[in-house]
C-alpha positions, 0 to 999 in steps of 0.5 A, a space after each residue: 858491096 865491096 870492101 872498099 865500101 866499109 872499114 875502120 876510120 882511118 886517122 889521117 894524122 898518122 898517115 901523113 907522110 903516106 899521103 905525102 909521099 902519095 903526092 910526091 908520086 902523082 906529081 912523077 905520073 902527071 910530070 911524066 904524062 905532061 913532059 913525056 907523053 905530051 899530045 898536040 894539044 897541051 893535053 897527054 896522050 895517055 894521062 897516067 895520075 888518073 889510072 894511078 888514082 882510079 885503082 888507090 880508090 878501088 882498093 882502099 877503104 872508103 875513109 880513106 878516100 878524102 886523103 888520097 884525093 887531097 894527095 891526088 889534088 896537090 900532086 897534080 896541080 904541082 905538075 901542071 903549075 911547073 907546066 903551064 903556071 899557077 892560073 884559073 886554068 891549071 886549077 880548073 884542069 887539077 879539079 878535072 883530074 881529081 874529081 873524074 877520078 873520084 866519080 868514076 870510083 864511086 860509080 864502081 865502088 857499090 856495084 862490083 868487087 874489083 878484086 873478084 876474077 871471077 867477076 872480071 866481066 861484070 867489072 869490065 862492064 861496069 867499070 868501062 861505063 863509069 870511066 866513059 860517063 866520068 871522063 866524059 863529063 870532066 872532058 866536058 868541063 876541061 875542053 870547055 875551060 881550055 877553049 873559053 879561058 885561053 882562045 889561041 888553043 885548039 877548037 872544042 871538039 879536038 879538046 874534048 876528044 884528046 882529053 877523053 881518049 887519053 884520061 880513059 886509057 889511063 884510068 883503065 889500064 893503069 887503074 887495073 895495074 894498081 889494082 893488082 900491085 895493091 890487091 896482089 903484092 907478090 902475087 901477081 908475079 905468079 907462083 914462085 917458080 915462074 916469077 923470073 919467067 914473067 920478068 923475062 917476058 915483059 923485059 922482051 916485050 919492053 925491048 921489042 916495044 922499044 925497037 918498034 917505036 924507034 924507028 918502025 913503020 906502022 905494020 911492024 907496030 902490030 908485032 908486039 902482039 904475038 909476045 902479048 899474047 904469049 905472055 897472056 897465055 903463060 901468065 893470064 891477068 897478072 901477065 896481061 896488065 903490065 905487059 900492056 902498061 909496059 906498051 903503053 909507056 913505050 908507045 907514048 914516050 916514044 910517038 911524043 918524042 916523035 918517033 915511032 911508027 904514028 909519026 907522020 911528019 907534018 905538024 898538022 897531022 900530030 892530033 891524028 898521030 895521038 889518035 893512032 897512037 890511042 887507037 893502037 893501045 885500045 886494040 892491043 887491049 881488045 885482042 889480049 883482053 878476052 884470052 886473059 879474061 877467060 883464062 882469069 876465070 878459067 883459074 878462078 872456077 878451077 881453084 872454087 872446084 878444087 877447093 869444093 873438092 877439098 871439102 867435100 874430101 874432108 867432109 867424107 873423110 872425117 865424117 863418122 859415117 861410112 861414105 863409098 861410092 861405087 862406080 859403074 863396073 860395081 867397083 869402089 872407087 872411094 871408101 872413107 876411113 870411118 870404115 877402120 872406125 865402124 867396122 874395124 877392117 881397113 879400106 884394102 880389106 872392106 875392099 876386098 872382101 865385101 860381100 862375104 862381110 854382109 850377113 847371109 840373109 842380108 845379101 840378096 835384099 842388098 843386091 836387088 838394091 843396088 840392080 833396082 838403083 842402077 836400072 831404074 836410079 832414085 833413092 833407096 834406104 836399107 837397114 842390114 848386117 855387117 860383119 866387124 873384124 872383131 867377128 860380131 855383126 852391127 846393123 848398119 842404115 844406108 841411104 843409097 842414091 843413083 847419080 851420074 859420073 862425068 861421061 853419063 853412066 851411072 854410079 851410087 853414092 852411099 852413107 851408112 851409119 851404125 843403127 846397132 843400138 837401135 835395132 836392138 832397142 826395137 827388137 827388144 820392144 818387139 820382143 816385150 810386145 809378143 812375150 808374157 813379161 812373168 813366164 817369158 812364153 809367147 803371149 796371145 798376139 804371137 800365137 795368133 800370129 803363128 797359128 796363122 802361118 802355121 795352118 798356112 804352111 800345113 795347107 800348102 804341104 799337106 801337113 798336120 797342126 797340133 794344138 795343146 790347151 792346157 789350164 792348171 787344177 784349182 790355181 784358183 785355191 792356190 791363189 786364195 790360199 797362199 797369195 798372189 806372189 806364190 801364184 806368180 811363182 807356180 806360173 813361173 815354174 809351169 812355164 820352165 816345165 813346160 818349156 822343157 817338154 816341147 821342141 825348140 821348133 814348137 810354141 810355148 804360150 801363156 793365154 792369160 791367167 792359168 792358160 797355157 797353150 802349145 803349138 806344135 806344127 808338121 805332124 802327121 799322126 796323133 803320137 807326137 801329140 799323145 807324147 808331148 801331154 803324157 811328158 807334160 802330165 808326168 812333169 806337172 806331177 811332180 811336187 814344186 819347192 817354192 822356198 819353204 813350201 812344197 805344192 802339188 799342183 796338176 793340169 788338165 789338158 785338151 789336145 785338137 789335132 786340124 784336118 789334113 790341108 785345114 787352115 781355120 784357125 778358130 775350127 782348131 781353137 774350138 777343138 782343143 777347148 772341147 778336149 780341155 773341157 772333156 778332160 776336166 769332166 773326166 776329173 782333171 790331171 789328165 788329158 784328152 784328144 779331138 781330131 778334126 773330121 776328114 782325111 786321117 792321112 796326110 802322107 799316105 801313112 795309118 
């Protein structure tokens, strides 16, 4: 639906004297149409009011079409009553007029936007139809009224053709002309820089029209063409229009007056002079039209890409996240200002320095990312490190996408966002989920998992794992004694000494209760753990100051140490379990040591 199909009331009271003058102005187009582009018949050769009408209707309110057809009404039959009299016929013949119009613009009105360029041809299309199908039948009833109403005059068919021919010119070119001085205003004159060009060329064409119909033969009438097309091709729609109505005004004055390139001088040939004269500003239409149709549209799709191209600017510049494209050669060709926000560098400096920004472990991941996009195309999302101005890294999450530029090589659009917070959030989570929360020692899921890998790792390098179960003498009596709170406090203290007699290399772990464990990798001989339970034997010896109480508290440690290459964790848990037992028979506060079976020399040493 278009606009004219909707709008507030229009109260006609206060509008009078715009109607009036409305009327004033159609009695001008249907005075001029009448006297100076009188036809052969009685009939105009180019019926200028209904073109006038057409394009009112098209673009105004539809309340308002009942005082602009009563305007229309009286207008009209004023000029026609100076012409022809008051009688049936002038009545009949004002009706025509007025009532084409209206159906012709109730047709078009519902299926199309006239004042869409970009839909210039379906308003051609439709448009077209509707004024064929409404001066077609109003040709019908006028010819009609003419033939029986007054016999002297013309046969029915010359009535009806003459009557069609020239009330459907009118209404398409003079209603596209209205259309666009209402739609348009100062606009259709062009940007403010060439307005006084187009005023120029249509005064060429208006002199040229006039020098041809004066006195030109009829080929001469078809120089007109080049200065049309000129002025098509400079200034499109708002060229072509009046640049036609100008011809058609000249060319219908002058073939009425009897001058002109279609005056054939025997009155029996002026019907076929108005044919000419008609058929002449119908082909001027369909030589100009098309250039000024695609160039229409041309604009139109223009202005919506640039437009779009607006937005999607605006979009990327004031969105939050950081939005780059790469081109093809790995270069940036577009960075968002968000980049200042996000990371604190400007677009010059990201630009310059980008990879040395990204965290050094993040770089290859990131790397294969773009190679993968870029050979095989598709999505990917990356979650990595990037360095702020400030020194710190934020982690960043990108979705990054293969697309394909104007000439069908390949390019990646990015869209990262800060994810610090989040990352961290899961690292903590991560964190608490493999840490004991009283001790902060790795818990048991940890140490599964990096016992694991740590006999892997001995397997391949030919290595040795060392493994210290520990538990603490009599905590029980500790717990019995002075409460679970003291208890929680000895652990604590445990954990500190603990973590003070290994290597930042080795694993600290609270198994459960009073078990604690170290895992020690890379080792070769049974030293580095004899060290390691003598420092950790000698440390628990030492009175704990909890508060106000002072507690002596030892631990019983079993020491398994795998076999060269051996990679069976539950063989080297089983193993530190058997000293820690032997260790608490031979009467605790002390430690034991188990070597698995096999060689005892991984690297060729004693």
């Amino acid at each position: 639906m278009t606009h004219a199909a909707t709008g507030p009331a229009v109260p006609i009271a206060r509008h009078l004297p715009w109607f009036a003058l409305f009327a004033a102005a159609m009695a001008a187009c249907g005075w001029w149409s009448i006297h100076l582009a009188a036809g052969p018949l009685g009939f105009s050769m180019l019926w200028l009011p209904g073109g006038v009408l057409f394009g009112v209707l098209l673009s105004a309110p539809r309340q308002a079409w009942g005082g602009y057809l009563v305007a229309a009404l009286l207008g009209i039959l004023a000029a026609n009553v100076q012409r022809n009299g008051l009688g049936l016929v002038t009545l009949v013949l004002s009706l025509c007029d007025v009532m084409e119009t209206w159906l012709a613009a109730a047709l078009v009105v519902p299926r199309v936007d006239v004042r869409q360029l970009g839909n210039i041809n379906r308003t051609l299309r439709v448009s077209g139809l509707a004024v064929l199908v409404s001066c077609a039948l109003s040709a019908l009833v006028a010819a009609a009224a003419r033939h029986i109403l007054l016999p002297q005059s013309f046969g029915f068919a010359p009535l009806f053709k003459t009557w069609l021919a020239s009330h459907a010119l009118g209404m398409v070119i003079f209603g596209a002309l209205t259309v666009i001085v209402r739609a348009e205003g100062r606009r259709m004159l062009g940007p403010p820089a060439r307005r006084l060009e187009l005023v120029v060329t249509l005064l060429v064409i208006a002199i040229s029209s006039w020098l041809v119909f004066e006195r030109g033969q009829l080929p001469v009438a078809f120089l007109l063409l080049p200065p049309l097309m000129v002025c098509v091709l400079r200034h499109h729609f708002s060229g072509f229009v009046p640049a036609i109505a100008v011809i058609a005004l000249i060319a219908a004055m002058a073939t009425s007056a009897g001058r002109g390139p279609f005056v054939l001088g025997s009155e029996t040939n002026d019907l076929v002079r108005s044919y000419q004269l008609q058929l002449y500003l119908l082909c001027c239409c369909w030589v100009a039209f098309p250039v000024a149709s695609v160039l229409a549209e041309r604009r139109v799709l223009t202005h919506r890409v640039a437009r779009s191209e607006r937005q999607y600017r605006m979009l990327a510049d004031y969105s939050r996240d950081l939005i780059i494209r790469v081109g093809t050669h790995r270069n940036l060709d577009y960075i968002s200002p968000s980049v200042t926000e996000l990371l604190g560098w400007t677009r010059e400096e990201y630009d310059q320095q980008r990879w040395e920004l990204i965290h050094p472990e993040d770089v290859a991941i990131l790397r294969d990312t773009m190679d993968s996009l870029y050979e095989k195309g598709g999505l990917a999302s990356i979650v990595y490190r990037c360095r702020h101005k400030q020194g710190h890294y934020i982690w960043l999450a990108a979705n990054v996408r293969s697309v394909t530029d104007a000439n069908g090589r390949a390019a990646l659009v990015y869209s990262g966002r800060d994810v610090t917070s989040r990352v961290e959030a899961e690292l903590a989570l991560e964190q608490q989920i493999r840490r004991d929360p009283l001790t902060g020692l790795a818990n048991r899921l940890l140490f599964d998992e990096r016992i694991a890998l740590a006999l892997a790792r001995g397997g391949r390098n030919r290595t040795r794992v060392g493994l210290l179960y520990i538990d603490l003498d009599y905590f029980k009596s500790v717990n019995d004694t002075h409460g679970h709170a003291v208890g929680d406090l000895v652990l604590r203290e445990f954990a500190r000494r603990l973590s003070g007699c290994i290597r930042s290399v080795d694993l600290g772990v609270r198994l459960g209760g009073d078990e604690f464990a170290v895992l020690v990798e890379d080792i070769a001989t049974t030293q580095s753990l004899q060290f390691v339970a003598n420092k950790l034997a000698t440390a628990m010896r030492e009175p704990m100051t909890l508060g106000e109480l002072t507690l002596h508290v030892t631990a019983s440690i079993g020491v398994g140490m795998s076999g060269c290459g051996q990679t069976d964790a539950a063989a080297l848990v089983q193993l530190a379990d058997g000293a820690l037992y032997q260790a608490k028979a031979a009467g605790r506060d002390t430690w034991r040591l188990a070597v698995a079976e096999g060689p005892n020399d991984c690297d060729g040493n004693a």
